[in-house]
C-alpha positions as CSV (number, residue, x, y, z in Angstrom):
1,X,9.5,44.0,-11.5
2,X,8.4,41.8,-9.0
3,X,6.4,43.2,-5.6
4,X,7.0,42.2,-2.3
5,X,3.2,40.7,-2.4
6,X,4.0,38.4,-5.8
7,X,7.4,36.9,-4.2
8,X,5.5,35.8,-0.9
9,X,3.3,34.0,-2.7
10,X,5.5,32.6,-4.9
11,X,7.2,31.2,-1.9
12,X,4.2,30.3,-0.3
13,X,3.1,28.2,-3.3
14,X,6.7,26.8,-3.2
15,X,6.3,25.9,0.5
16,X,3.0,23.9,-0.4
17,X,4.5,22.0,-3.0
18,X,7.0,20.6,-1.2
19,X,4.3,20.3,1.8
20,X,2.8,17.7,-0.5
21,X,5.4,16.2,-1.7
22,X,6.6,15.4,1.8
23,X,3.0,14.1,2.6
24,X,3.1,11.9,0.1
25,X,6.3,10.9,0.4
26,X,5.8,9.9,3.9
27,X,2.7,8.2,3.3
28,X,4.7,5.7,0.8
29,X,7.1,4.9,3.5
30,X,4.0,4.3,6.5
31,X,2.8,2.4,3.7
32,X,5.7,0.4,3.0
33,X,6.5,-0.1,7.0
34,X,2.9,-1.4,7.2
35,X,3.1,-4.3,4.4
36,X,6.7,-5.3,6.6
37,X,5.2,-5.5,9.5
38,X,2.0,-7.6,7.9
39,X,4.8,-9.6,6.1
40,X,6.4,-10.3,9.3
41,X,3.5,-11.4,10.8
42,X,2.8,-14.0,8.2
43,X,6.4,-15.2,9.0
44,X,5.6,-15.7,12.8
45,X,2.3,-17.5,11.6
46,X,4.2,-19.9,10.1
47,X,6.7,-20.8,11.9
48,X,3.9,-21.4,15.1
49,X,2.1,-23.5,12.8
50,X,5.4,-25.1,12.3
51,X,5.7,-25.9,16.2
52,X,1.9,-26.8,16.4
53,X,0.7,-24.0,17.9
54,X,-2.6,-22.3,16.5
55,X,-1.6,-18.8,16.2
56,X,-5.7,-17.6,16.1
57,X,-6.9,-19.7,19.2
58,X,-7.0,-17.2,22.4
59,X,-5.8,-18.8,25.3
60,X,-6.8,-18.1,28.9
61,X,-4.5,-20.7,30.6
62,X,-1.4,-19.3,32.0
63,X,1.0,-20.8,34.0
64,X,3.4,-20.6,36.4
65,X,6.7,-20.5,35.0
């Protein structure tokens, strides 16, 4: 027979486990959301390179529209 004490902590372990498994799941996908974003960066690199703008020099100079 199982006491009150043994099925709380079954379910406690049980709540842990799936705790982690959340954890990591949701690590993979912050993981995966970073390497799109770093991927879509490169992209928008590119393609101010392609229009002949240096994408790394700061610039100071703004003006008027």
């Amino acid at each position: 027979m199982v006491t009150p004490t043994e099925m709380i902590e079954a379910e406690m372990d049980n709540l842990l486990a799936n705790i982690a498994e959340d954890r990591k799941l949701i690590i993979g996908d912050l993981l995966g959301i970073r390497n799109s974003i770093l991927e879509t960066l490169k992209e928008v690199d590119q393609i101010l390179k392609d229009f002949g703008v240096d994408p790394n020099e700061k610039t100071t100079n703004k003006e008027e529209w």
